[in-house]
MARFILO-818067 format. One record per atom (N, C-alpha, C, O): residue in one letter; x, y, z. Coordinates in steps of 0.1 Angstrom, whole numbers, plus 5000, padded with zeros to 4 digits. Atoms other than C-alpha are relative to their C-alpha. Example, Ala and Ser with C-alpha at 12.3 -4.5 7.8 and 13.67 -1.06 7.14 Angstrom:
// residues 2
A500949885000;A512349555078;A500950125000;A501950125007;S499149895000;S513749895071;S499250115008;S499750225009;
//
This chain:
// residues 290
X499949974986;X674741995257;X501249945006;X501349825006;X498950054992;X677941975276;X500049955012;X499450045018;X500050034987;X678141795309;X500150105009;X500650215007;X499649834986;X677942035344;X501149865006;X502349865005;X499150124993;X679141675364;X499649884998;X498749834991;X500350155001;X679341345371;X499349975010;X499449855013;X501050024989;X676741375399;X498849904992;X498249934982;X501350125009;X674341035391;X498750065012;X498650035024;X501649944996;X670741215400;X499149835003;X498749774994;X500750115002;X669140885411;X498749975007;X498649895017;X501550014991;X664940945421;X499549994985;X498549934985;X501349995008;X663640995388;X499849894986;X500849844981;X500050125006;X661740735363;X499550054988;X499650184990;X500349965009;X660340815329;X498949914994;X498949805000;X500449995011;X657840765301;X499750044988;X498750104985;X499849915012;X658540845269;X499649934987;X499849814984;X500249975014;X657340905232;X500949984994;X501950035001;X499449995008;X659240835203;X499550024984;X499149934977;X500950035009;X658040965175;X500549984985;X501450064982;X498849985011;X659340865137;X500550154994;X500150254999;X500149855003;X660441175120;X499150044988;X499450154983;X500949995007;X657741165096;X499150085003;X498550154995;X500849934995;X655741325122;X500550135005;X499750205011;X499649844999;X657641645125;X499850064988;X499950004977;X499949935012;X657241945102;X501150034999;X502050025008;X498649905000;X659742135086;X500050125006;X498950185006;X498250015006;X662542305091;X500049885018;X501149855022;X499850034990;X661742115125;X500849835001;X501849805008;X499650135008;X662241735110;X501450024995;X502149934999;X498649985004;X665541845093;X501250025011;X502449995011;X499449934990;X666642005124;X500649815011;X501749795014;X499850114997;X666241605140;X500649894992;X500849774995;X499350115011;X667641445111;X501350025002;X502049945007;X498349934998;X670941615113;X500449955020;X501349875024;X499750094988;X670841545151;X500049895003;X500549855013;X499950164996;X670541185150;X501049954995;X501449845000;X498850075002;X673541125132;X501250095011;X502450095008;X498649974995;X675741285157;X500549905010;X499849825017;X499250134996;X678341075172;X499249965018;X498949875025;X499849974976;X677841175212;X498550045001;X498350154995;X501249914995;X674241245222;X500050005015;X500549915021;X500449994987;X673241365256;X499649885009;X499449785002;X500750054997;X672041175282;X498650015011;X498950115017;X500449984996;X669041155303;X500250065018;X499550115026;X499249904989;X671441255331;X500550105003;X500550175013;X499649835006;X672741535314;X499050095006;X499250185014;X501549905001;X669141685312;X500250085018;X500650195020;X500050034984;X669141625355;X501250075004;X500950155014;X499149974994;X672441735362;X499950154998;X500250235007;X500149855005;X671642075340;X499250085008;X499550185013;X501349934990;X668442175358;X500950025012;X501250135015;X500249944986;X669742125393;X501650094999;X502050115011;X499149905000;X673042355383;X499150095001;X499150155012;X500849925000;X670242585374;X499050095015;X498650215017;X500249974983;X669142595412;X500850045005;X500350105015;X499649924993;X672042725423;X500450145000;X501050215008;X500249784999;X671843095416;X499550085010;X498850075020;X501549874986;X670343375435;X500150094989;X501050164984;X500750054998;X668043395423;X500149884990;X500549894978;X499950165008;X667742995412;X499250054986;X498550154987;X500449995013;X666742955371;X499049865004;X499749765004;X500650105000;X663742695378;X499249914984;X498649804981;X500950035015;X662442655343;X501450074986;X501650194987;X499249925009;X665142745313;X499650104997;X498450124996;X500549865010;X665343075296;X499749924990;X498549944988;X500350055014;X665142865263;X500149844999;X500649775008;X501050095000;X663742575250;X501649884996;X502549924988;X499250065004;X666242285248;X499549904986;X498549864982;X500250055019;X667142125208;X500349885005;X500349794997;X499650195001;X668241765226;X498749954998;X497650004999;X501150145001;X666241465222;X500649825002;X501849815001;X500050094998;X666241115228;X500349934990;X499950014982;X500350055013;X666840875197;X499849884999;X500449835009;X500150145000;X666140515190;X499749964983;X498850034977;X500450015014;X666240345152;X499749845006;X500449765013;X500750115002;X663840065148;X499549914989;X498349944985;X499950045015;X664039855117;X500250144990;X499450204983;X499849925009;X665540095101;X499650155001;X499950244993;X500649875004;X663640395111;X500150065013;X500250025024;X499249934987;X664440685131;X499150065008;X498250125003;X501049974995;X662540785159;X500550095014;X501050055024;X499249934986;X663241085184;X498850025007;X497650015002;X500849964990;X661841175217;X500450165006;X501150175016;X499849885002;X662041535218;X500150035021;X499449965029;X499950014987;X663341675256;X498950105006;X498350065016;X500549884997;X661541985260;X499750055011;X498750065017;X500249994982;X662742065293;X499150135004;X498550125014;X500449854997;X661442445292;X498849975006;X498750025017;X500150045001;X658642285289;X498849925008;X497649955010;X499950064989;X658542025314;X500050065014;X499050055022;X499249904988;X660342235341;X498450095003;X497950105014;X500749874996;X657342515338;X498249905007;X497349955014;X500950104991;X654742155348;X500649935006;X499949845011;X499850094987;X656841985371;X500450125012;X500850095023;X499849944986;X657142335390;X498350055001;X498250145010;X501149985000;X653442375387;X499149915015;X498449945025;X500050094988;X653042055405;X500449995010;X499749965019;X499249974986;X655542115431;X499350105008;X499450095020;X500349834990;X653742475443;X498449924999;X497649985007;X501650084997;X650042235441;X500449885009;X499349855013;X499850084994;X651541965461;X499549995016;X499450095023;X500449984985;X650341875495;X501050015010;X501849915011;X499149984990;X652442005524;X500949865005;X502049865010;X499250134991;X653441665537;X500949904986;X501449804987;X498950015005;X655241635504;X501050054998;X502149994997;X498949914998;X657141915504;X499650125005;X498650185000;X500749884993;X656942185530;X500050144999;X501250184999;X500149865010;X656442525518;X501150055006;X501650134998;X498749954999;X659842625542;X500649954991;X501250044985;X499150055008;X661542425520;X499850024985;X500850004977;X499849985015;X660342495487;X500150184998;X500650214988;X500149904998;X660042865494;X502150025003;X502750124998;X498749985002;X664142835500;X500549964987;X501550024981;X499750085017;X664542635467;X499950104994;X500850174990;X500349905010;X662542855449;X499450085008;X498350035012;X501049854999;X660943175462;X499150034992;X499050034979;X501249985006;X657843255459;X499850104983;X498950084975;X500349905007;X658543555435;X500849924989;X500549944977;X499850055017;X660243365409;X499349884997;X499349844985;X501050085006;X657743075411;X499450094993;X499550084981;X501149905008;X655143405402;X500250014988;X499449984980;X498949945011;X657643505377;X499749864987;X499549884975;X499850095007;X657543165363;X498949964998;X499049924986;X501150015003;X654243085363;X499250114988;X498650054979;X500349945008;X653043405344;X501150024985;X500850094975;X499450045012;X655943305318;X499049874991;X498849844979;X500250105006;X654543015313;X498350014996;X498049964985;X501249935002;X650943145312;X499650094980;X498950074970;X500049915017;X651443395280;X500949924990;X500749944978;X499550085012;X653943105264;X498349914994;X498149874983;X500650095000;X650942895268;X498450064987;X497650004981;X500949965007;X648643145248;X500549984986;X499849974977;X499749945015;X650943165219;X500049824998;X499649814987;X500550104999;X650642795221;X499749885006;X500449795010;X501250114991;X647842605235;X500549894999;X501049835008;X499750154999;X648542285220;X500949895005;X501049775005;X498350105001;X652042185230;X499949915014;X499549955025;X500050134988;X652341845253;X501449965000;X501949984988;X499250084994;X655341685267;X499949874991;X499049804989;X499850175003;X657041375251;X500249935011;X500149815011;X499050114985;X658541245285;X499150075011;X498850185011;X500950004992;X656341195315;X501149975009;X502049915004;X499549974991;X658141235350;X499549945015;X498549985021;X500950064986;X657740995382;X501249995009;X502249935007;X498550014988;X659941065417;X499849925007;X498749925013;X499950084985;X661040785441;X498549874994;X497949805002;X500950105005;X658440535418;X499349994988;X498850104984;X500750045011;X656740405389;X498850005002;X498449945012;X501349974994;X653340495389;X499149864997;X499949804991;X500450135006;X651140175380;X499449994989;X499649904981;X500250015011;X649340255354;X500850034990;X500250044979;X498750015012;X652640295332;X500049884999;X499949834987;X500050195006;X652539915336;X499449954995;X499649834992;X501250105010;X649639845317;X500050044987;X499149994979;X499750025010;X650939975290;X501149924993;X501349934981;X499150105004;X653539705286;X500149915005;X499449885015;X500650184997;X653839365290;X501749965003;X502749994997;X498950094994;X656439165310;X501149954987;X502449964988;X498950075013;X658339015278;X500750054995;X501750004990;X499349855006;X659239395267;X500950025013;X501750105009;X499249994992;X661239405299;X501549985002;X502049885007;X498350035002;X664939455294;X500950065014;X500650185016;X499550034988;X666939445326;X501949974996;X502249864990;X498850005006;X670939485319;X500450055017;X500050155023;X498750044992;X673439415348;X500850155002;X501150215012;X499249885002;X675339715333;X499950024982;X500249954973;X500449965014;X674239935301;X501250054994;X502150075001;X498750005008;X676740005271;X500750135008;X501750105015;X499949874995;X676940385284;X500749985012;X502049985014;X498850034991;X677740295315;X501449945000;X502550005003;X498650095008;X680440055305;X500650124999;X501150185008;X499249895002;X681940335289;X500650095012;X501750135015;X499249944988;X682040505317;X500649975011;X501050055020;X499150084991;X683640255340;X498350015014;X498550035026;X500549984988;X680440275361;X498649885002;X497749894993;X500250085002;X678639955372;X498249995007;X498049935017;X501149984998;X675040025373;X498749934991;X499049914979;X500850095009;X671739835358;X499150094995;X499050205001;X501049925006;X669239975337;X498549894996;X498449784991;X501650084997;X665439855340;X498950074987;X498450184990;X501249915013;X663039995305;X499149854996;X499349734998;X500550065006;X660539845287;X499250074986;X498550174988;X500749895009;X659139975252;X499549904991;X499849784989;X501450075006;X656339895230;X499650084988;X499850194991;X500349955013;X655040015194;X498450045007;X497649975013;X501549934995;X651940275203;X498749954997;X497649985001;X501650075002;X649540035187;X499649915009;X498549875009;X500050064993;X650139815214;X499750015011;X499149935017;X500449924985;X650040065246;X498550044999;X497750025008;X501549955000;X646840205233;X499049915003;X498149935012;X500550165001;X645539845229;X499749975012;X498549935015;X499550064983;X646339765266;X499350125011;X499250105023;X500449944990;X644940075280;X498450034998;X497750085007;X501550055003;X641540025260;X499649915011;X498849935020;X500050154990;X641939655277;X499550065013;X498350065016;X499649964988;X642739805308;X498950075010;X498750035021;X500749994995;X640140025315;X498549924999;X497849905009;X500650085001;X637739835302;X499249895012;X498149895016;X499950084989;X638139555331;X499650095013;X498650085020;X500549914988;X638239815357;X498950095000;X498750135012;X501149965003;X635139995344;X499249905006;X498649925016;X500750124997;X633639655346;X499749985012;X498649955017;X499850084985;X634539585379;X499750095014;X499150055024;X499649844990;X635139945401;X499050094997;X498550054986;X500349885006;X633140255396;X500850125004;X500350225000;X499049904997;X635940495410;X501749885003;X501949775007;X498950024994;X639340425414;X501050104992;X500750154981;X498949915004;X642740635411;X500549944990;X501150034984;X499450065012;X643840365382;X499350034986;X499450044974;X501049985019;X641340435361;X500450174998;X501150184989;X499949904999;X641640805366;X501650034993;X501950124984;X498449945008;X645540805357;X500249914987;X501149934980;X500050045012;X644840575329;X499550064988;X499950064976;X500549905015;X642740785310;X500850135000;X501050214992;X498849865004;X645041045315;X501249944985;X501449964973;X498950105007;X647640845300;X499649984989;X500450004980;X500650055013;X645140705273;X500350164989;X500850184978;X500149905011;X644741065262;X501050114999;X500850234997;X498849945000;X648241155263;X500649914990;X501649954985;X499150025010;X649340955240;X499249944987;X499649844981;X500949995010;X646440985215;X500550114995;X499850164985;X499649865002;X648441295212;X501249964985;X501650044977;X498750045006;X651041105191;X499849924985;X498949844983;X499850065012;X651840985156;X499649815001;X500249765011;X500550214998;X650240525153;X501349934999;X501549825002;X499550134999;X653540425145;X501350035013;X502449985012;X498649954995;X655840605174;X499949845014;X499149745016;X499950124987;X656840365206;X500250085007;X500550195005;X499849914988;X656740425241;X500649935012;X500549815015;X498850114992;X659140335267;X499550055014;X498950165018;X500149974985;X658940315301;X501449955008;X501749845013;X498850004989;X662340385320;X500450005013;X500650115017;X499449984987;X663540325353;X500850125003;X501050155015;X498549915000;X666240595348;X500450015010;X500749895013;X499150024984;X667640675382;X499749935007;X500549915016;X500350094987;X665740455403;X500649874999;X500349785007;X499650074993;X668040235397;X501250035008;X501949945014;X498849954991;X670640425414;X499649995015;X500450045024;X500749964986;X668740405446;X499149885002;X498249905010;X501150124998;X666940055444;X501249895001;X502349894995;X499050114997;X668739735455;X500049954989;X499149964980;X500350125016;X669939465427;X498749885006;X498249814997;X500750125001;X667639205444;X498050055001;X496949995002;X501349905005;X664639485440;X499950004985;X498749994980;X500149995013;X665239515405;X500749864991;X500649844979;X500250165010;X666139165394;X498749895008;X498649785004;X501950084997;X662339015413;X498950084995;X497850034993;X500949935004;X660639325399;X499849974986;X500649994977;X501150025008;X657939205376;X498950054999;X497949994997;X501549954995;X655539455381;X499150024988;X497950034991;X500350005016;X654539485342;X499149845002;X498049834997;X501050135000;X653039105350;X499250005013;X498249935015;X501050004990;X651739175382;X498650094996;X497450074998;X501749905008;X649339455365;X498849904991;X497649884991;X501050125010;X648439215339;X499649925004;X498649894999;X501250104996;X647438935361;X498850085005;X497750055000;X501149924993;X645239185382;X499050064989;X497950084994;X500849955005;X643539335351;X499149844993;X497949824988;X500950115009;X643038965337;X498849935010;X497749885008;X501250054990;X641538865369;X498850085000;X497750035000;X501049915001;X639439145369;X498549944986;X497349934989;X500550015008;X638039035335;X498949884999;X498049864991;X500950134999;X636638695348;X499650015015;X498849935018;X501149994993;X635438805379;X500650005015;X500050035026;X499250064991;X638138705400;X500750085008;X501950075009;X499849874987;X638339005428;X501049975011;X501750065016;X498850064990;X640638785454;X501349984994;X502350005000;X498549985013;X643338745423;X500250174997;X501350234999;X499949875003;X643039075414;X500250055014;X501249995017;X498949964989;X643939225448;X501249975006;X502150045011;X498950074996;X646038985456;X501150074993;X501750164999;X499349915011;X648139125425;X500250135006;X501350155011;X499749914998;X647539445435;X501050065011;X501950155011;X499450004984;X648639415474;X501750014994;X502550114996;X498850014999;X651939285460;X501250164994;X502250214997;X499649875007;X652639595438;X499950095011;X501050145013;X500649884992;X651139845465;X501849995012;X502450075018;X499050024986;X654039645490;X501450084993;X502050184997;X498849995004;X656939655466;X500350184996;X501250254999;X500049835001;X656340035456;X500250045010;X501050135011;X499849924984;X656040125494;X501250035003;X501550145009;X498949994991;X659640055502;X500850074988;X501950104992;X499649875009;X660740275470;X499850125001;X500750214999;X499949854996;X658740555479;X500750045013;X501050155014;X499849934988;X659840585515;X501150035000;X501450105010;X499149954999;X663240605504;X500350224996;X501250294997;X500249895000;X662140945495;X500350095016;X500850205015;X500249944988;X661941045533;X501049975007;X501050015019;X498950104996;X665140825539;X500950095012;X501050085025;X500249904988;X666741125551;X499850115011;X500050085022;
//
C-alpha cells in the first residue's frame, strides 16, 4: 500500500491479534510468509489516511471494493506472527456502528453528508450477502475513538507497558511523537479476563464491564493459544498531552480495582475506578473539542 499523505489521523486506539503463521491455511500462510520479509511495511497510519481518501468522492467509497493483503507483523523469539488488517472488513462494522449510534454522537445531518443514506443501504446489503458466503469471519484489530475502553486494561498488566518518547518509525520520519502499547501472550489475556470477571461477578450483578469483557473474552477465544495481543494507543497520542501519557497507568489502576474487588474491598475498588472514569473524561471530550 502506497501512502495518500502525511496527514497524522490522531483519535483512534487499537487492539490487536497476532496470530503465528501456523494458524493460517494455505495458499493463505505462504501469501504472509513472503509478506513478512518485505523491507517497508505499511503502517497503521497508512490504513487511516487510505479510508478517509476514500471519503472524498461523490459518491464517498465507505467500506473498500476489496479486501486489503496488509497486516501487522511482530517476530517473537524467533517466531513470526501477523495481524491480518482486514479493513473491508472492519469498515463494513465500524459503519454499522456509526448508522446505530445515538444522535448525540453523531448527528444524522452529519453523517447523512459523510455518507448518504443510499450508499450506507448499498453497503449494508454488501456486507449482508458477503456475510452469507462467510459467517465465520471476525476481525483481528478491535477499534476505540477519542479512548481506551477499560476492559482492554484487564487484559494486561502495568509491567507490559512500553511508553517511547519517540518510536523508531517516527525517528525516521523526523517526527517527534510517543507511542503508548502494551502486549501480552494470549495465555495470559485469557487468564486475566477469567480473573476479571470472576471478581466482578462476585461482587456486581450488572455492570457495562462485565458486559464488554465477555465480549472481549469471546473474541479472542476466536484465536490460535499461542498468538499475542497488544493494546495500542495509536493516535491518541497525537491528541493527548505528554504529561497524560507519561502518569497514565491505567493497566494498574484496573488491576488494583479488580484485586480489591476480590477481598471485599468496595471503597478501593471505586476509588480505582473514579480515577480511571476522571482521566478518560478529559480524552473523550476532546472529541467535541471543536
Amino acid at each position: 500500500m502506497s501512502k495518500v499523505s502525511s496527514v497524522t489521523v490522531p483519535y483512534a486506539a487499537y487492539l490487536r491479534v497476532y496470530e503465528p503463521l501456523a494458524a493460517f491455511p494455505q495458499p493463505e500462510r505462504g501469501h504472509w510468509e513472503r509478506y513478512a520479509k518485505r523491507e517497508s511495511l505499511p503502517s497503521y497510519q497508512d490504513e487511516l489516511r487510505r479510508s478517509l481518501a476514500d471519503l472524498l468522492p461523490t459518491p464517498p467509497v465507505p467500506v473498500p471494493v476489496h479486501e486489503s493483503d496488509d497486516a501487522f507483523v511482530i517476530v517473537v523469539d524467533g517466531v513470526v506472527c501477523v495481524c491480518p488488517w482486514r479493513t473491508r472488513l472492519r469498515g463494513w462494522q465500524a459503519l454499522d456502528v456509526l448508522s446505530s449510534e445515538s444522535p448525540g454522537e453523531l448527528p444524522a445531518a452529519v453523517l447523512d453528508a459523510a455518507i448518504p443514506p443510499v450508499v450506507r443501504r448499498q453497503s449494508v446489503a454488501d456486507y449482508e450477502r458477503w456475510l452469507e458466503r462467510n459467517p465465520d469471519a471476525r476481525p483481528w484489530v478491535r477499534t476505540s475513538t477519542w479512548q481506551v475502553p477499560i476492559n482492554w486494561f484487564v487484559l494486561v498488566s502495568d509491567d507490559e507497558r512500553e511508553y517511547e518518547q519517540k518510536s523508531d518509525e517516527d525517528a525516521a520520519e523526523g517526527v517527534g511523537v510517543p507511542r503508548l502499547r502494551y502486549r501480552t501472550p494470549m495465555v495470559q489475556a485469557r487468564r486475566r479476563v477469567a480473573r476479571g470477571l470472576k471478581a466482578l461477578k462476585d461482587s456486581v450483578e450488572e455492570s457495562p464491564l462485565i458486559d464488554g469483557l465477555l465480549d472481549v473474552g469471546r473474541w479472542l477465544e476466536e484465536f490460535h493459544p499461542r498468538s499475542y495481543v497488544e493494546l495500542d494507543y495509536g493516535g491518541l497520542v497525537h491528541s493527548l498531552p505528554h504529561d497524560f501519557l507519561e502518569e497514565d497507568h491505567s493497566a494498574a489502576d484496573v488491576a488494583e480495582g479488580i484485586a480489591a474487588l476480590r477481598v471485599g474491598d468496595e471503597d478501593g475498588a471505586g476509588e480505582a475506578y473514579a480515577r480511571l472514569v476522571e482521566r478518560w473524561r478529559s480524552a473523550r471530550d476532546r472529541q467535541f473539542a471543536n
